[in-house]
C-alpha positions as CSV (number, residue, x, y, z in Angstrom):
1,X,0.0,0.0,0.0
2,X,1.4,3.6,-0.8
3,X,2.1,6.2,1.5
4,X,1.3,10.3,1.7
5,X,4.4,12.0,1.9
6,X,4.4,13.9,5.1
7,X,1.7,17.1,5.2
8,X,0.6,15.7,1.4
9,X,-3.6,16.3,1.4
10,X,-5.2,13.4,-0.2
11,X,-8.0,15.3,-0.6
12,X,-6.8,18.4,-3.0
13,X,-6.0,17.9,-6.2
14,X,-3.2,20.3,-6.5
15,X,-0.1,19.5,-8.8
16,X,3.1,21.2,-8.4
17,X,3.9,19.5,-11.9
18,X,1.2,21.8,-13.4
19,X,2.2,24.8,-11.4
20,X,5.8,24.6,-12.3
21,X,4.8,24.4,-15.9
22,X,3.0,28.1,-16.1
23,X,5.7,31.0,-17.0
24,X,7.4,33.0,-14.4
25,X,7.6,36.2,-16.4
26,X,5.5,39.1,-15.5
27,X,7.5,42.1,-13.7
28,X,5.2,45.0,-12.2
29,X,4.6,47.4,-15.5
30,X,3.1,44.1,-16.9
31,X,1.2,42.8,-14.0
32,X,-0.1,47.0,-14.0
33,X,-1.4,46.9,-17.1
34,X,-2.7,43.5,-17.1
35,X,-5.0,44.3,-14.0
36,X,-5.9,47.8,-15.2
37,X,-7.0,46.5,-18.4
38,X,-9.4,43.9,-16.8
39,X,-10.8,46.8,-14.7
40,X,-11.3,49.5,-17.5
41,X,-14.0,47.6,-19.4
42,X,-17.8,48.4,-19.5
43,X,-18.8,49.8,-16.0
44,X,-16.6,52.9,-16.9
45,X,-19.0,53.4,-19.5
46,X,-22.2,52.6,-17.5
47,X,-21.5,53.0,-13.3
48,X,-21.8,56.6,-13.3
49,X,-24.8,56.9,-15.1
50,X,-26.4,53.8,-12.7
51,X,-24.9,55.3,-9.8
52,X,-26.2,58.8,-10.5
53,X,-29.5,57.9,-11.6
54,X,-29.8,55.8,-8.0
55,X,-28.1,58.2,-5.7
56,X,-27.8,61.5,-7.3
57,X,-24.8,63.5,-6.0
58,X,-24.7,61.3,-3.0
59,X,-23.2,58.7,-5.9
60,X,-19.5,60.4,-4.6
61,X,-20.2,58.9,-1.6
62,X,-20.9,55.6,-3.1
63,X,-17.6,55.1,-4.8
64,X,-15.6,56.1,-1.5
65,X,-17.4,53.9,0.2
66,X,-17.1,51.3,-2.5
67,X,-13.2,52.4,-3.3
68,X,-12.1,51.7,0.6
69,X,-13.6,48.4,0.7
70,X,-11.9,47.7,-2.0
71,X,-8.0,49.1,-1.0
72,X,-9.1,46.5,2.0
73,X,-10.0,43.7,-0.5
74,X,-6.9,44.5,-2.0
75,X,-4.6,44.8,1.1
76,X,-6.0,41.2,1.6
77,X,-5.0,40.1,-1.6
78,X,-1.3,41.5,-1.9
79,X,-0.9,39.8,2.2
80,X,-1.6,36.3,0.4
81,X,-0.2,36.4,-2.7
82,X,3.1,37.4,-0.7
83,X,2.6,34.5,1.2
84,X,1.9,31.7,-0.9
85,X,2.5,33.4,-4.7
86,X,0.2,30.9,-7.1
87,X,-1.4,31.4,-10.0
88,X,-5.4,30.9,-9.1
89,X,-5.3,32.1,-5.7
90,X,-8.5,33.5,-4.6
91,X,-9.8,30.3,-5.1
92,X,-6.9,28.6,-3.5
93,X,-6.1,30.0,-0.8
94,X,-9.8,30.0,1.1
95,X,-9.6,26.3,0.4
96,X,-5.8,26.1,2.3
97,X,-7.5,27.8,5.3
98,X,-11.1,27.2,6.1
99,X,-11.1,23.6,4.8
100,X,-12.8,21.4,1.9
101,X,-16.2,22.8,2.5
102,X,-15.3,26.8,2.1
103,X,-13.3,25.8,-0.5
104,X,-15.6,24.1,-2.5
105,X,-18.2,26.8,-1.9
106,X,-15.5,29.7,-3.1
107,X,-14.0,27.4,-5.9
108,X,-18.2,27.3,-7.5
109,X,-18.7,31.3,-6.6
110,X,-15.7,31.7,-8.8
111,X,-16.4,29.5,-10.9
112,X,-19.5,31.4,-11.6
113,X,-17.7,34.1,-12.4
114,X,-15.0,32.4,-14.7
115,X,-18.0,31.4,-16.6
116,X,-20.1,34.5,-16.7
117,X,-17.7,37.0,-16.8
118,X,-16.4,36.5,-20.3
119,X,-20.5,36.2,-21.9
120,X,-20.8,39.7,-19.9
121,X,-18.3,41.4,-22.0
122,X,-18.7,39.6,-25.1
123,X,-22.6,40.8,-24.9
124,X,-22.0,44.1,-24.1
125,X,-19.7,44.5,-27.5
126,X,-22.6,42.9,-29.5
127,X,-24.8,45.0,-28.4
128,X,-22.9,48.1,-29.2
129,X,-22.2,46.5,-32.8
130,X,-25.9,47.0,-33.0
131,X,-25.8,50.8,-33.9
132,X,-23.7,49.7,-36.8
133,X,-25.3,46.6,-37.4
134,X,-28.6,45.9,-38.1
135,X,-30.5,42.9,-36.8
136,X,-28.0,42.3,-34.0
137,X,-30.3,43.9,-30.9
138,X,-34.1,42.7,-30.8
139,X,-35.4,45.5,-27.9
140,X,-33.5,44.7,-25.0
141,X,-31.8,41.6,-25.5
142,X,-29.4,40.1,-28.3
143,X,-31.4,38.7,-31.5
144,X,-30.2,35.0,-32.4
145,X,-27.9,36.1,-34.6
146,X,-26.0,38.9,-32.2
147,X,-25.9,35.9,-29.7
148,X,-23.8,33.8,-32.4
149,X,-21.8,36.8,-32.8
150,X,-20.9,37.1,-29.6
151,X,-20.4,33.5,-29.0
152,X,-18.0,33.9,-31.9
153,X,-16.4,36.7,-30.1
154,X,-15.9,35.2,-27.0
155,X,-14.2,32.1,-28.9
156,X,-11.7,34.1,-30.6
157,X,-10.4,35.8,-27.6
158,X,-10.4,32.9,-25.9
159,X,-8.2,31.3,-28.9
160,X,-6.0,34.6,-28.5
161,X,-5.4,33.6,-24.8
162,X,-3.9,30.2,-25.5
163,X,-0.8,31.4,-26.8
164,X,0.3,32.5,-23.2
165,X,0.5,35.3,-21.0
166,X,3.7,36.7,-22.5
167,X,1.7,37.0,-25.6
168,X,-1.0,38.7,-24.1
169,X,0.7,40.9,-22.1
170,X,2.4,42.6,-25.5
171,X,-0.8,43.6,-26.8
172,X,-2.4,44.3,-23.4
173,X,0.0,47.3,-23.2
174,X,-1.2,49.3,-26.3
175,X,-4.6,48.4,-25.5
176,X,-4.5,49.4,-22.1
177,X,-2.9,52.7,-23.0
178,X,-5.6,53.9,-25.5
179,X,-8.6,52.2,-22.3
180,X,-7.1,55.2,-20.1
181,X,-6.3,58.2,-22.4
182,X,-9.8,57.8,-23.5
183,X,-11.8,58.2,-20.5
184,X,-9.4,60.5,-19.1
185,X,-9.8,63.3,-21.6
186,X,-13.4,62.6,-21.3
187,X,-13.6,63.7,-18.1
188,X,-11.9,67.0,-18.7
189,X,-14.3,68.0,-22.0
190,X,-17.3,67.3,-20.4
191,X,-16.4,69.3,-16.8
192,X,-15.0,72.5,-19.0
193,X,-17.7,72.4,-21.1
194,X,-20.2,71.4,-19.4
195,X,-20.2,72.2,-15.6
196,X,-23.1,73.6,-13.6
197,X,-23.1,73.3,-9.7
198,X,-27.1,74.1,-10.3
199,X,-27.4,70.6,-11.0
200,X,-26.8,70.2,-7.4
201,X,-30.0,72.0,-6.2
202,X,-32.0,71.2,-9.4
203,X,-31.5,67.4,-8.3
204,X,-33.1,67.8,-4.6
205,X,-29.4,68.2,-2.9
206,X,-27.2,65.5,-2.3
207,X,-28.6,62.5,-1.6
208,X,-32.2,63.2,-2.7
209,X,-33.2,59.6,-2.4
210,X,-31.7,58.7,1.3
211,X,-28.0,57.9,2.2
212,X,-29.5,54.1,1.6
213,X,-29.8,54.6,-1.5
214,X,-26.2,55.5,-1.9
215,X,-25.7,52.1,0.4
216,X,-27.0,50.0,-2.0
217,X,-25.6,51.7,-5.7
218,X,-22.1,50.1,-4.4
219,X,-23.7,46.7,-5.4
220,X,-26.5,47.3,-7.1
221,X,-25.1,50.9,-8.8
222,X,-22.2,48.6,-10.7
223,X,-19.6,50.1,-8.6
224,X,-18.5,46.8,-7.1
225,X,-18.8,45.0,-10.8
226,X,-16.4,48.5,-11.6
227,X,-13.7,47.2,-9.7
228,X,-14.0,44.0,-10.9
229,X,-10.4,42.7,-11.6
230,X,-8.5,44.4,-9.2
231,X,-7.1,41.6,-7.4
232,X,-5.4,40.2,-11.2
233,X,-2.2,40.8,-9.9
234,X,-2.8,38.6,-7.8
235,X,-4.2,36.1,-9.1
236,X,-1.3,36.1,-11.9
237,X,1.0,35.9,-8.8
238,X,2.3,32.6,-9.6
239,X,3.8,33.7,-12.9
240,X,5.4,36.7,-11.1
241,X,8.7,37.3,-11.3
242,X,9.2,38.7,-8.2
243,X,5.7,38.7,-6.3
244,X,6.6,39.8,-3.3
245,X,7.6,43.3,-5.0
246,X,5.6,43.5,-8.3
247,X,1.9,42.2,-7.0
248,X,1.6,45.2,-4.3
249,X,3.0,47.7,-6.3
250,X,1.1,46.9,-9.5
251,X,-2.2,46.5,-7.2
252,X,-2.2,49.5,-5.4
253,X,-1.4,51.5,-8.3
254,X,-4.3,50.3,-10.6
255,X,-6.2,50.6,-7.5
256,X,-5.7,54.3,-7.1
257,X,-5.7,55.5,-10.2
258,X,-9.2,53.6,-10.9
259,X,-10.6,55.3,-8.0
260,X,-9.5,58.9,-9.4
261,X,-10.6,58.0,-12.8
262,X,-13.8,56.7,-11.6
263,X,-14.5,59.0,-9.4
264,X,-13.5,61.9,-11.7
265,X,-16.3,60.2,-14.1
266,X,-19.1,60.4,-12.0
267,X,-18.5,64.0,-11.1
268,X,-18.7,64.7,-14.6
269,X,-22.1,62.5,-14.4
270,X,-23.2,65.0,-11.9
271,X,-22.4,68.4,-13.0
272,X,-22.0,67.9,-16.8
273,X,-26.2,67.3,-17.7
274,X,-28.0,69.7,-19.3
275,X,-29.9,71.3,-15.9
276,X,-33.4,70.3,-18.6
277,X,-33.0,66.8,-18.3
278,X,-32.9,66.6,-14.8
279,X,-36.9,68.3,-14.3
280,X,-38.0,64.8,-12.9
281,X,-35.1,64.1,-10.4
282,X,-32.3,61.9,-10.9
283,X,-34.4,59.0,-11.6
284,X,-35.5,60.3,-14.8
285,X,-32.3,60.6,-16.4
286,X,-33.3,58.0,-19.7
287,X,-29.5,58.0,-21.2
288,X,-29.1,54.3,-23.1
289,X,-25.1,55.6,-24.0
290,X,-24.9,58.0,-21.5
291,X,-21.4,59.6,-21.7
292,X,-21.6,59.5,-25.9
293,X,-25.0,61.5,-25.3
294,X,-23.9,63.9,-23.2
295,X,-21.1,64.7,-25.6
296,X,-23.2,65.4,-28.0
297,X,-25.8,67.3,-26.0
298,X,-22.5,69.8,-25.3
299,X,-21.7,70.0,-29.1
300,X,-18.8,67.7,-29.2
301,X,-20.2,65.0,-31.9
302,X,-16.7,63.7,-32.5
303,X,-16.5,62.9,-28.9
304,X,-19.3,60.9,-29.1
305,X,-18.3,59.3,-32.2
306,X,-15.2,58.3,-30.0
307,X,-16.9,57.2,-27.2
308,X,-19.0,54.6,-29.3
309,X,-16.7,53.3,-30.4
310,X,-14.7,53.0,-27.4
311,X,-18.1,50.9,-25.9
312,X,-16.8,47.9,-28.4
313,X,-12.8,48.9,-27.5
314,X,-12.9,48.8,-24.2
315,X,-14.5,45.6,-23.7
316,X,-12.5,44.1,-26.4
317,X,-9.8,44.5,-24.4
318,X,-11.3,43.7,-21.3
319,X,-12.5,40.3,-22.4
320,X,-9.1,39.5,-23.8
321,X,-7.6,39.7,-20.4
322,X,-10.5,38.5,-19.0
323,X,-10.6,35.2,-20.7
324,X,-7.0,35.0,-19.4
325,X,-7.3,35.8,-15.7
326,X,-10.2,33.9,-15.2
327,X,-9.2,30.3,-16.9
328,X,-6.7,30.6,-13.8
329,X,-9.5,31.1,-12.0
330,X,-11.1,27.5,-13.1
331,X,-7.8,25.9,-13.2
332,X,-7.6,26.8,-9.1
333,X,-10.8,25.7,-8.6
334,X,-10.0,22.5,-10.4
335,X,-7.0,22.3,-8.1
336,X,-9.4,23.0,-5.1
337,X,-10.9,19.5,-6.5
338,X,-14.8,21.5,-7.4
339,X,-13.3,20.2,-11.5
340,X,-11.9,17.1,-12.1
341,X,-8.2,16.8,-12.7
342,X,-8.3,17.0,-16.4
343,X,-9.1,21.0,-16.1
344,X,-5.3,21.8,-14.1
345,X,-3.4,20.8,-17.5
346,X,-0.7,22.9,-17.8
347,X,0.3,23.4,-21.9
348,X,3.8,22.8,-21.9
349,X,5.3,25.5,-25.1
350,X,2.9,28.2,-23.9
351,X,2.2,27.7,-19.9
352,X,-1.4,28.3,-20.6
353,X,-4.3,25.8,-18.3
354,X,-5.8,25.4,-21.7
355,X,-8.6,22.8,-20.9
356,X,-9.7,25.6,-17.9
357,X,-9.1,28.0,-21.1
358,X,-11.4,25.7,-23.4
359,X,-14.9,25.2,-20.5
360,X,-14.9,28.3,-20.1
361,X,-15.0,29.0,-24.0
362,X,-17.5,26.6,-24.3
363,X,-19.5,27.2,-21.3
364,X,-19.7,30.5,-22.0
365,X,-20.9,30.7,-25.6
366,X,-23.7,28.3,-24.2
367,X,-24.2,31.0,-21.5
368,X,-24.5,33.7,-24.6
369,X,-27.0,31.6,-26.8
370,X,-29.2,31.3,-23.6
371,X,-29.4,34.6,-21.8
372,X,-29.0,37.3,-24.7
373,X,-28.4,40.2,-22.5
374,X,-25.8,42.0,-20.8
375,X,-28.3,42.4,-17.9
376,X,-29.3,39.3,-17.0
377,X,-25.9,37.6,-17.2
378,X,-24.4,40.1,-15.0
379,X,-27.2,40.9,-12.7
380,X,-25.8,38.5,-10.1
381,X,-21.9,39.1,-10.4
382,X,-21.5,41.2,-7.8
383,X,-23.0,39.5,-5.5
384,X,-20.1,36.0,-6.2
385,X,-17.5,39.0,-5.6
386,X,-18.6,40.2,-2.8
387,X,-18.4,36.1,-1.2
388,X,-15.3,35.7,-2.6
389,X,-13.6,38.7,-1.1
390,X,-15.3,37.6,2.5
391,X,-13.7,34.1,2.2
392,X,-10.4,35.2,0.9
393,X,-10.4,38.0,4.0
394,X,-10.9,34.9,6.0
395,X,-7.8,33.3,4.4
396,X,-5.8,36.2,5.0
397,X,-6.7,36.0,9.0
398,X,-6.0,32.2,9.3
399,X,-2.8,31.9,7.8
400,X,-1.2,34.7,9.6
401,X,-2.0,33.3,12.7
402,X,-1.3,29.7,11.5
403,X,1.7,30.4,9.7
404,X,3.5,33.0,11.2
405,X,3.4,36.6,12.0
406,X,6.4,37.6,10.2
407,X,5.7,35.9,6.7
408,X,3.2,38.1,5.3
409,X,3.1,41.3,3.9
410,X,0.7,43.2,6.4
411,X,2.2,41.8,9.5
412,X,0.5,43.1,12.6
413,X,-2.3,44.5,10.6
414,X,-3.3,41.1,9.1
415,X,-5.8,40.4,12.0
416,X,-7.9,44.0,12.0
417,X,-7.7,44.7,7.9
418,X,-9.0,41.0,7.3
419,X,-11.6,41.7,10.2
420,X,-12.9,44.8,8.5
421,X,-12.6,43.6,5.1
422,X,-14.9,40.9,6.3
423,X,-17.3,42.6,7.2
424,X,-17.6,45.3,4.8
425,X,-18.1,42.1,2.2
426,X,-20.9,41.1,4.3
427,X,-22.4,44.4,3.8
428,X,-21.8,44.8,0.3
429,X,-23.5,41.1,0.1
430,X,-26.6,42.9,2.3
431,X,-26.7,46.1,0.3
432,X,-26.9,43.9,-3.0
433,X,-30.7,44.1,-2.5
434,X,-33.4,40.9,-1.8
435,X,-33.9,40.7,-5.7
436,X,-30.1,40.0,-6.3
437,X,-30.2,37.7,-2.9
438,X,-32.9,35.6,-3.9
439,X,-31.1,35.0,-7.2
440,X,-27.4,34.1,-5.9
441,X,-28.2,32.5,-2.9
442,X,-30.2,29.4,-4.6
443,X,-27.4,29.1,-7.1
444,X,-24.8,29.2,-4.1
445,X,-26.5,26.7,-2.5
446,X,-25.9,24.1,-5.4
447,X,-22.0,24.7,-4.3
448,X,-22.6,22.9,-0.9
449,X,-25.1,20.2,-2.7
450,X,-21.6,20.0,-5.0
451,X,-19.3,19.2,-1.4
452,X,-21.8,17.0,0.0
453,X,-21.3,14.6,-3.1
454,X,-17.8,15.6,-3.2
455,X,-17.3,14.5,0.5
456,X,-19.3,11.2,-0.2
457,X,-16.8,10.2,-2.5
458,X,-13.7,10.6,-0.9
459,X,-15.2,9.8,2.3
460,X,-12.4,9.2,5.2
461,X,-10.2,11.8,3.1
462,X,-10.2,14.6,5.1
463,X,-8.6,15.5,8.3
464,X,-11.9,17.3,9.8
465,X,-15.5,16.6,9.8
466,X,-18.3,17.4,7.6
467,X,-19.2,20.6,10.1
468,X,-15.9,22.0,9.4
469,X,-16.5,25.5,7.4
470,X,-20.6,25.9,7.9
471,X,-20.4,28.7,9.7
472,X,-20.4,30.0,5.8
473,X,-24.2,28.4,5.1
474,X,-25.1,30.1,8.3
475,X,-23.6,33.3,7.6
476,X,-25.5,33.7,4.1
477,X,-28.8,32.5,5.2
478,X,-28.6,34.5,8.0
479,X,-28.2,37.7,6.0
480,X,-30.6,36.3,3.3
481,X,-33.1,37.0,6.0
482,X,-32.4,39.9,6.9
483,X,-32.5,41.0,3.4
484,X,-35.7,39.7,2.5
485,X,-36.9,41.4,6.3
486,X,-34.7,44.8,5.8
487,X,-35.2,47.8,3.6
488,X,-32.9,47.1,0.7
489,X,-35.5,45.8,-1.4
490,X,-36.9,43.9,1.2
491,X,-40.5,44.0,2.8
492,X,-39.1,46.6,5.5
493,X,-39.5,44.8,8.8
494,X,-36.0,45.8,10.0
495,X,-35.9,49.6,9.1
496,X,-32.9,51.4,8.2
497,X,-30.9,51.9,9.4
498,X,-31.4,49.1,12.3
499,X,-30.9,46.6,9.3
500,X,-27.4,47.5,8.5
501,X,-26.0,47.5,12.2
502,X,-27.6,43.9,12.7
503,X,-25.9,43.1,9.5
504,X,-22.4,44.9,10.8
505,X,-23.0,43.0,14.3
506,X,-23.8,39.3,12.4
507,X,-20.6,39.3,9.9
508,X,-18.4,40.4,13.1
509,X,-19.8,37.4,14.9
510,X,-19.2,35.0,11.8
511,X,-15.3,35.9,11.0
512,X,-15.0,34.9,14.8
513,X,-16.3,31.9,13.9
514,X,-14.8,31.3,10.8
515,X,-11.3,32.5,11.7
516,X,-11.3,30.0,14.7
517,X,-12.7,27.5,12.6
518,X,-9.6,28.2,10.1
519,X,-7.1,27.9,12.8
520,X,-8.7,24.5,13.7
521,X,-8.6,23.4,10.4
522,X,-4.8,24.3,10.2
523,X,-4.1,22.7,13.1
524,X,-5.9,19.3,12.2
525,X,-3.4,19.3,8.9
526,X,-0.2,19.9,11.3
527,X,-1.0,17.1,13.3
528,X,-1.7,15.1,10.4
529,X,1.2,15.7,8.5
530,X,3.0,15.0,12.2
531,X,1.3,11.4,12.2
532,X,2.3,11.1,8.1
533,X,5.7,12.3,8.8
534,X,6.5,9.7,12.3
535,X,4.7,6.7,9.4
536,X,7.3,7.7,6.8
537,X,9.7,7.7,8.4
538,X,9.7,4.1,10.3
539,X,8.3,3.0,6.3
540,X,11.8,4.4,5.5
541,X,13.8,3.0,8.3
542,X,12.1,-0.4,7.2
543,X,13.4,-0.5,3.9
């Protein structure tokens, strides 16, 4: 009978074989443009005008709000990826610290998003074809043959993708280059031609609608789904060349410099409108391309020639890093064993995981044919992002305290950033609103129905019992009630802003819970791999 090597997990089906195989190769500059690429897509074009519309002026507050959870998310990120550098992380390293079952759950929220991320962008470029193109939109929702476009789309960057990182990374840098000039000089036309600080009054102040409603625009506003990508870096840490160095400078950069740029946006949102269009509120601002229109409401029609076609550029490029970063988001969550084995295959010339590259191709164009819309394939995004960064902040906590205090990149401050990080992802989750909720929650739960059958399996393969990690089903049924009960699109029970601080109070109460739950976990591996180690060694001594 064969024997573990000391601290091996029978359980995970991670390869260093396969991890050794992907190219070590990206310095900062590329992992910088990389990650700002994957961020500058659609929601540049489309947050502000969501976020305005929801919030009015208030929508300022929204993206501070929404940028500081973020730099946390991102402090989280950098702490682990300077830990354990590997390629797939976010759904790797919640799986190393909270156990099979929290693992599982991340590696299928991810997964999600793998999946539905590419059909986002590839539907949002079809759909902007569709001024050129006739017979591409049909009202609201791609015609059959805009969904075959797209599909077709969505293959072909996909295709670009499989000849490595390397590859990608050369084109990425002109592309990324004309994704920021644009929107930057955008934002200076429309505020020196168009500024009117009576936009302010004619609106009903600054948060007309309620500071709630400025609460729940960082989900349901896009300004989460904005920041989607940040954490590339990251992810891409395990063909780093030097990530300890390269991932937190590339992150934080791309990090502030999306927050200026985004923020600078949605000022011009505010103050650049006609006062006219604003005489029923903020609410009944009707703009279906809203920065193009409001060029050409200020007299610049080559700006809004520009910016139409920018709606098909910036995606372009989005989706071609996309399709990148997240088949290493499927590969780790075929290493997290959620895939079979088959989907961590490394190619050997290009260091591509091109069979994680080639279901999410496929997946994805099935995902196109059937939804049609950029709506209703995004709508419940943000909500997966918003798990993933509460798990990973999880990770962070655990491993600090499991592995040492001086091997990460946060030291002391491990413990209260992951903390807060925590729990500003459970109130991003809450904030989503009961109609997003009621959506991801069902399709979460299919994660856990995936780990039951999982566990069934490899039954007697895991160091802990089936228990370990469900403080996480608690945790999101738990705030599933409160947000059918609360006032985020709820039935009001809990008012505001009572609703919140039970929320606050609830995800403080679960990271104690899941942190000492991590720790456990870790410590159930040590004294495994102690038991493994003594066994191996008198097997040795034997032979």
């Amino acid at each position: 009978m064969s024997m573990e090597k000391p601290g091996e997990d029978s359980s995970a089906t991670v390869s260093a074989a396969d991890d050794r195989r992907l190219r070590r190769a990206l310095g900062t500059p590329s992992l910088a443009m990389l990650t700002f690429s994957s961020v500058i897509g659609s929601g540049w074009l489309l947050s502000p005008y969501t976020v305005a519309k929801a919030a009015g002026p208030a929508a300022l507050l929204t993206w501070v709000i929404g940028g500081l959870a973020t730099l946390l998310v991102c402090l989280v990120f950098i702490d682990l990826a300077f830990r354990n550098p590997m390629s797939g992380g976010n759904v790797r390293w919640p799986r190393m610290a909270s156990g099979p079952l929290v693992g599982i759950a991340v590696s299928w929220a991810i997964l999600l998003q793998a999946i539905f991320a590419g059909p986002s962008e590839s539907t949002a470029v079809a759909q902007y074809l569709g001024r050129w193109i006739p017979g591409l939109v049909d009202e609201d929702s791609l015609s059959w043959t805009g969904r075959l476009l797209a599909a077709g789309l969505l293959l072909v960057f996909c295709t670009a993708s499989f000849f490595g990182v390397v590859f990608i990374t050369r084109i990425n840098n002109v592309v990324t280059t004309i994704k920021l000039v644009v929107p930057a000089v955008t934002v200076i036309l429309l505020l020196a031609s168009g500024f009117d600080t009576d936009n302010y009054r004619i609106g009903g102040g600054f948060a007309p609608y309620g500071i709630s409603s400025a609460l729940s625009a960082v989900v349901g506003g896009g300004v989460v789904y904005a920041f989607t990508g940040i954490n590339g870096a990251a992810v891409l840490s395990g063909e780093a060349k030097d990530p300890r160095k390269s991932v937190p400078r590339a992150t934080l950069l791309v990090w502030g410099g999306s927050l200026l740029l985004f923020l600078a946006l949605q000022a011009a949102m505010i103050f650049s409108p006609p006062s006219g269009l604003l005489g029923s509120g903020w609410h009944g601002l009707n703009l279906s391309s809203p920065l193009a229109q409001l060029a050409g409401l200020l007299g610049m029609g080559w700006l809004s020639t520009v910016l139409i076609i920018d709606a098909v550029f910036s995606p372009s490029g989005s989706m071609l890093m996309g399709t990148s970063i997240k088949a290493r988001y499927t590969y780790g969550a075929a290493q997290n064993g959620l895939l079979p084995s088959v989907f961590t295959r490394v190619n050997r010339r290009w260091g591509v995981p091109w069979t994680a590259l080639l279901l999410n191709a496929v997946v994805g164009a099935v995902v196109i044919l059937g939804f049609g819309s950029w709506e209703s394939i995004a709508s419940s995004l943000s909500f997966f992002y918003g798990l993933s960064y509460a798990v990973v902040s999880v990770a962070s906590t655990v491993l600090y305290r499991s592995e040492g205090h001086g091997s990460g990149w946060l030291g002391r401050w491990s413990m209260p950033i992951g903390f807060t990080s925590f729990v500003l992802s459970g109130l991003i989750l809450y904030w989503s609103g009961w109609t997003k909720v009621r959506i991801a929650l069902p399709m979460l739960l299919a994660g856990f129905i995936i780990y039951l059958v999982r566990r069934r399996v490899h039954r007697g393969s895991e160091p802990v019992s089936a228990m370990q990690g469900f403080w996480l089903i608690g945790w999101l049924l738990l705030l599933g009630s409160f947000s059918f009960l609360g006032a985020f699109d709820g039935i009001e029970v809990i008012s505001a802003p009572w609703d919140t601080v039970l929320a606050t109070a609830v995800s403080a109460g679960t990271w104690w819970l899941a942190h000492r739950s991590g720790v456990q976990y870790r410590q159930a591996l040590a004294r495994r791999a102690a038991q493994h180690s003594d066994s191996w060694s008198i097997n040795e001594a034997r032979a």
